[in-house]
C-alpha positions as CSV (number, residue, x, y, z in Angstrom):
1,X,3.3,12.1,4.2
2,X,5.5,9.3,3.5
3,X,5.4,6.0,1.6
4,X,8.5,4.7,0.7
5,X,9.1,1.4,-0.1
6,X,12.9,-0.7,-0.5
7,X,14.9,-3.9,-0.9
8,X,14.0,-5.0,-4.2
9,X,16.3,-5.8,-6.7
10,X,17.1,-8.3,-9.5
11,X,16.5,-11.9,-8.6
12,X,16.8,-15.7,-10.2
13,X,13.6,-17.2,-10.6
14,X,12.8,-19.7,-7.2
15,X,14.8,-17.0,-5.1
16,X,14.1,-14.6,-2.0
17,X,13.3,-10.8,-1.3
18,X,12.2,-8.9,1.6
19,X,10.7,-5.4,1.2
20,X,10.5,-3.3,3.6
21,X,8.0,0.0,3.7
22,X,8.3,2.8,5.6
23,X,4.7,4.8,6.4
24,X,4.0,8.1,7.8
25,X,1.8,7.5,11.2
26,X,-1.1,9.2,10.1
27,X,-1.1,6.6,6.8
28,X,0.1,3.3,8.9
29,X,-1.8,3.6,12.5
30,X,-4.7,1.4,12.9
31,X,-5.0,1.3,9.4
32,X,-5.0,-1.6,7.0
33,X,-2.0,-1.6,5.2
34,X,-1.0,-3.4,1.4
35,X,1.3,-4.4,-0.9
36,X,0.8,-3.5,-4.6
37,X,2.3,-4.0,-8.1
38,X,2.8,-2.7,-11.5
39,X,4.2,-4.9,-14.2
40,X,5.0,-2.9,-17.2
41,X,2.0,-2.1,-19.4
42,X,-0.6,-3.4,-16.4
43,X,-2.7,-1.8,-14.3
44,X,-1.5,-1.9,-10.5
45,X,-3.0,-4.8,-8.6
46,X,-3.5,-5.5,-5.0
47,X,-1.1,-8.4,-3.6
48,X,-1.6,-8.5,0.4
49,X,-2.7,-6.8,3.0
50,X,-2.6,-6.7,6.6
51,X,-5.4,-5.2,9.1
52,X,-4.0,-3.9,12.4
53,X,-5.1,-7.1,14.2
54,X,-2.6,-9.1,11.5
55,X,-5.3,-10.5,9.5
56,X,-3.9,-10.9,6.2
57,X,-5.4,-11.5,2.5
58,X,-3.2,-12.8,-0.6
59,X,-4.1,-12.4,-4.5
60,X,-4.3,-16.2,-5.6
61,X,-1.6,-15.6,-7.5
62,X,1.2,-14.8,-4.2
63,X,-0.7,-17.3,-1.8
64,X,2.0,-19.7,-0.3
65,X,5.0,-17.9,-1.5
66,X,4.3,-14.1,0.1
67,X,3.9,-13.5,3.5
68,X,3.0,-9.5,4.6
69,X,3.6,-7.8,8.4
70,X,3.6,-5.2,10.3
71,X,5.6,-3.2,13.0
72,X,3.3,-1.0,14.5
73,X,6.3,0.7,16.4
74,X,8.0,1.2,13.1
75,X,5.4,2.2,11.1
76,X,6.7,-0.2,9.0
77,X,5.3,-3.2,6.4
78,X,7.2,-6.0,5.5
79,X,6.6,-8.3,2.5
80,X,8.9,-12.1,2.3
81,X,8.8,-12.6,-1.1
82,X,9.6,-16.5,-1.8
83,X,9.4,-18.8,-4.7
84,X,9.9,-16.2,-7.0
85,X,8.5,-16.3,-11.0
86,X,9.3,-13.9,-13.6
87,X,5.8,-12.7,-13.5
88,X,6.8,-11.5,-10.6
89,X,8.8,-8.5,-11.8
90,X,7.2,-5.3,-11.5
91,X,7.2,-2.5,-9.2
92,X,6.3,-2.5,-5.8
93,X,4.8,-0.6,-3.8
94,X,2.9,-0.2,-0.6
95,X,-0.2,1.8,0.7
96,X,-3.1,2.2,3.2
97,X,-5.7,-1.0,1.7
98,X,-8.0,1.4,0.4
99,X,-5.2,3.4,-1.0
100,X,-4.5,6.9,0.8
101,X,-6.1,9.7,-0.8
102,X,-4.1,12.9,-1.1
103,X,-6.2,16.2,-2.9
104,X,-8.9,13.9,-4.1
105,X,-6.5,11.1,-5.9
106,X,-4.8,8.2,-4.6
107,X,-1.3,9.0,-3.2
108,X,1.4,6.5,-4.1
109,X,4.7,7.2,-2.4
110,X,8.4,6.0,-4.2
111,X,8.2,1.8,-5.3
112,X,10.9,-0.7,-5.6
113,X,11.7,-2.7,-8.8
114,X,11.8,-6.6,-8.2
115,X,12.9,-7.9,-11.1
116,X,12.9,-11.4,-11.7
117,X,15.3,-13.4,-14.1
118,X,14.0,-16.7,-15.5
C-alpha cells in the first residue's frame, strides 16, 4: 500500500506549489481521490477531491486558488497550489475521498509540509 505525497516546501505568501501523490493501484483506480491537511493543533480537513470522471469539489476556503487532478496511468494526484496564505501551512496529504481504511483505521501514507511565509 502506498500513499506518498511530495513537492511541498516553504513559500512567500501569493506564491506557487504543485504536489504531487503517488497511490498504490488498489487505493487510486476508479476511486475518488483527495487532498487533505493538518495545521498544527487542528484536526485534518478535507481540501479537494477528484472522482474518476474529474469531477472535483473545493473546501470554500481553496476555491479559486487550488486546482486537484489525476493521472490514471500514474496512479498519481496532483494539487496546483496558487495564491498562497499563511493559513495555508500545514501538512499535506493525500488519500482515497472516504479515506482508505487499513485494519479497521484510516491509513494515511507519508505528507508534505507547505509552509507558507507571510
Amino acid at each position: 500500500v502506498q500513499l506518498q505525497a511530495y513537492g511541498g516546501g516553504l513559500v512567500q505568501a501569493g506564491g506557487s506549489l504543485r504536489l504531487s501523490c503517488a497511490a498504490s493501484g488498489s487505493i487510486f483506480r476508479f476511486n475518488t481521490m483527495g487532498w487533505y491537511r493538518q495545521a498544527p493543533g487542528k484536526q485534518r480537513e478535507l481540501v479537494a477531491t477528484i472522482t474518476s470522471s474529474r469531477n472535483t469539489v473545493y473546501a470554500d476556503s481553496v476555491k479559486g486558488r487550488f486546482t486537484i487532478s489525476r493521472d490514471d496511468a500514474k496512479n498519481t494526484v496532483y494539487l496546483q497550489m496558487n495564491s498562497l496564505k499563511s493559513e495555508d501551512t500545514a501538512v499535506y496529504y493525500c488519500n482515497r475521498s472516504p479515506p482508505y481504511e487499513k485494519y479497521g483505521m484510516d491509513y494515511w501514507g507519508k505528507g508534505t509540509q507547505v509552509t507558507v511565509s507571510s
